[in-house]
N, C-alpha and C positions, 0 to 999 in steps of 0.2 A: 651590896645594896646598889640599885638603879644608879646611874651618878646623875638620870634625871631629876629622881629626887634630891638629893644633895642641892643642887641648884635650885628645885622650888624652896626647901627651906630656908635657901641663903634670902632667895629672892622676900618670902614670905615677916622673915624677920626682920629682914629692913623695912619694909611696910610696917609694920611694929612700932618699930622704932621711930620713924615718923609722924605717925598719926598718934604715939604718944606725948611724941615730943611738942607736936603743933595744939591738941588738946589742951596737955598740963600749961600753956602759956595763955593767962587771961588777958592778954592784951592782942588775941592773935586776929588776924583782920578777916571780913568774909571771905576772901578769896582764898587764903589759907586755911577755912574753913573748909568749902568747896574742894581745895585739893583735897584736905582730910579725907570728906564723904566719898570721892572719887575713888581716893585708897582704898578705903574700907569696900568699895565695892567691889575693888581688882582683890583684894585680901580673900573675899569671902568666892570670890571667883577662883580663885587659884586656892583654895581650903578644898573646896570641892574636888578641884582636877587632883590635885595629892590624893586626898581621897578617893575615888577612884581609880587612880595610877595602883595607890596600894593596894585595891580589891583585887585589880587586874593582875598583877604580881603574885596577890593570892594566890590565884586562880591558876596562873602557869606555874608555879614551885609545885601548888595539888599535881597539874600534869606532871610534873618532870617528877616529882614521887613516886609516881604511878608506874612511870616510865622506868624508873630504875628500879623500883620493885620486879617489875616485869625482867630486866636486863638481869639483875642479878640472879631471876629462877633460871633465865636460858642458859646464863653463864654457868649458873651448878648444873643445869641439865647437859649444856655441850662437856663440864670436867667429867660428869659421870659417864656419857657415853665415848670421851675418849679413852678414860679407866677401860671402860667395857673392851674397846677396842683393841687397846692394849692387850688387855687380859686374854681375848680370844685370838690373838695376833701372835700371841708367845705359849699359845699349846702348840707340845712337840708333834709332830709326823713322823711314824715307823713306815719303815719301809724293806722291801727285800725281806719278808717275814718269812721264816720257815720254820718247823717242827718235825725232828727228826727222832726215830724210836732208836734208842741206842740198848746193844745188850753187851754189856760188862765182862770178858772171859775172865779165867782163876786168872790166866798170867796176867790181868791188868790191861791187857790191849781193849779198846772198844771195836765195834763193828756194827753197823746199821743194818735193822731188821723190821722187815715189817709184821712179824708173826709175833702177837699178842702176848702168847707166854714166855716169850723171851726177850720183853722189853724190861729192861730195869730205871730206864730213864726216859724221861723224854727233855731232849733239851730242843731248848726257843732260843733261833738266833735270828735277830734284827739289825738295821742300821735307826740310826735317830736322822733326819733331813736338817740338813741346818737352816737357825732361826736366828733372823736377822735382828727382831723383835724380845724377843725372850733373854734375859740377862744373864749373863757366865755365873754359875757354881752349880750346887746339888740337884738335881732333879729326879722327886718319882713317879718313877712309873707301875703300873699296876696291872699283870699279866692275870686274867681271868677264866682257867679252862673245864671247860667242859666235857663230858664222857659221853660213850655213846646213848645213857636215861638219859641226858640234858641236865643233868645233877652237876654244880661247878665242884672241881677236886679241891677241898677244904680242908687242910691238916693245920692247927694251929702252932705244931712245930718245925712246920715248915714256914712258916711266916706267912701262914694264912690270914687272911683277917675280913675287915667290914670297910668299905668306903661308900663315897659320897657323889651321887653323880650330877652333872650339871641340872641338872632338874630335881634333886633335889632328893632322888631314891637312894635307900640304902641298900647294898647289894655286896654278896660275897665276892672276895675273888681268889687266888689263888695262892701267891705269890707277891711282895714288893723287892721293887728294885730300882737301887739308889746309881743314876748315874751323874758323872761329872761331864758338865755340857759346858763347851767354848762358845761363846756368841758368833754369830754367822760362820759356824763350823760342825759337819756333820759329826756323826761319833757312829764308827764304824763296827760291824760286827760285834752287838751286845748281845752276850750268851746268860740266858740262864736255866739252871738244869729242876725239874722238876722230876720228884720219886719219891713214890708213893710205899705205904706198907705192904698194901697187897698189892696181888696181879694186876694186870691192866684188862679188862676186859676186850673181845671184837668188834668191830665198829668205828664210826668215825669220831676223831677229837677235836674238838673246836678250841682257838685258843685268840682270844681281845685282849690287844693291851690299850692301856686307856692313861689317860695324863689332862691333870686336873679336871678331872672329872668327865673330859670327854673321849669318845672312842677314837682314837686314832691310827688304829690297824686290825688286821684280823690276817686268820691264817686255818691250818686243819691238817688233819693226814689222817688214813686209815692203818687198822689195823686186821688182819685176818686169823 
């Protein structure tokens, strides 16, 4: 409360109290009378100013309502878009992406080829960029490839599946892949081998890895 007001009530109740006290005495003389009516006229002058004091007071708590109505939509709009910021600040970055056509001999040894019917694998290797933002533990990521139709290679015992892209599409991909990410530290050389039932066809293979939802690399290699 105003502590102006405090002070008119003080003020106002002693006027009160006087022009009760001088009234209630029938013996009180005109002069005491005339303060009386004098009272009563500062009373009814200062009834006023309180009252309007409290209109006025009204009136700025409306503002200052308003005001923090206001304050508090900017404040949940600044917590959302630092969320936001967050959130788009701790997607990962691939980097150093390559796709290499690996063919399998009886003995077990591998050897890189680029001739179609003698791929049995294709494996994806990446780095992860380190993220200053983004917090230490599990991280997936989701490696999406494509064939030379533009058809992405979907096997669901492969760990094919459906995700969710930052807009909101749902879209095949290929491959998930769980890795363990130190905060502000890259994560080197992340292999994974993708092989298929059948042959590979000629042509070229596109391969997007993407993390929470957005695209964060891409890469290719042909095949003849």
């Amino acid at each position: 409360l105003d502590s102006a007001l405090q002070n008119d009530q003080a003020a106002m109740a002693k006027l009160k109290t006087d022009i009760r006290r001088i009234l209630s005495n029938k013996n009180a003389s005109d002069a005491e009378l005339r303060k009386a009516r004098e009272m009563i006229t500062q009373l009814t002058d200062k009834s006023k100013q309180y009252e309007a004091r409290i209109a006025e007071l009204e009136q700025e708590n409306a503002v200052l309502t308003g005001e923090n109505k206001v304050l508090t939509i900017e404040r949940d709009s600044t917590v959302e878009r630092n969320i936001a910021l967050k959130k788009a600040g701790s997607v990962l970055a691939a980097a150093n992406i390559r796709m290499d056509p690996i063919h399998k001999r009886r003995n077990g040894k591998e050897k890189e080829t680029s001739k179609a019917k003698k791929v049995d694998v294709l494996r994806i290797t990446f780095d992860i960029v380190e993220n200053r933002i983004a917090e230490s533990g599990t991280k997936q990521v989701y490696l999406r490839i494509t064939g030379p139709d533009g058809a992405v290679l979907y096997t669901p015992s492969n760990a094919s599946g459906v995700m969710t892209t930052a807009n909101g599409d749902q879209v095949k991909y290929s491959v998930l892949k769980n890795i363990m990410l130190t905060q502000n530290m890259p994560v080197k050389d992340v292999v994974v081998d993708w092989q298929q039932d059948g042959n590979y066809g000629k042509g070229k293979y596109n391969i997007e890895i993407f993390n929470e939802g957005y695209k964060v690399g891409s890469g290719s290699v042909d095949l003849r």
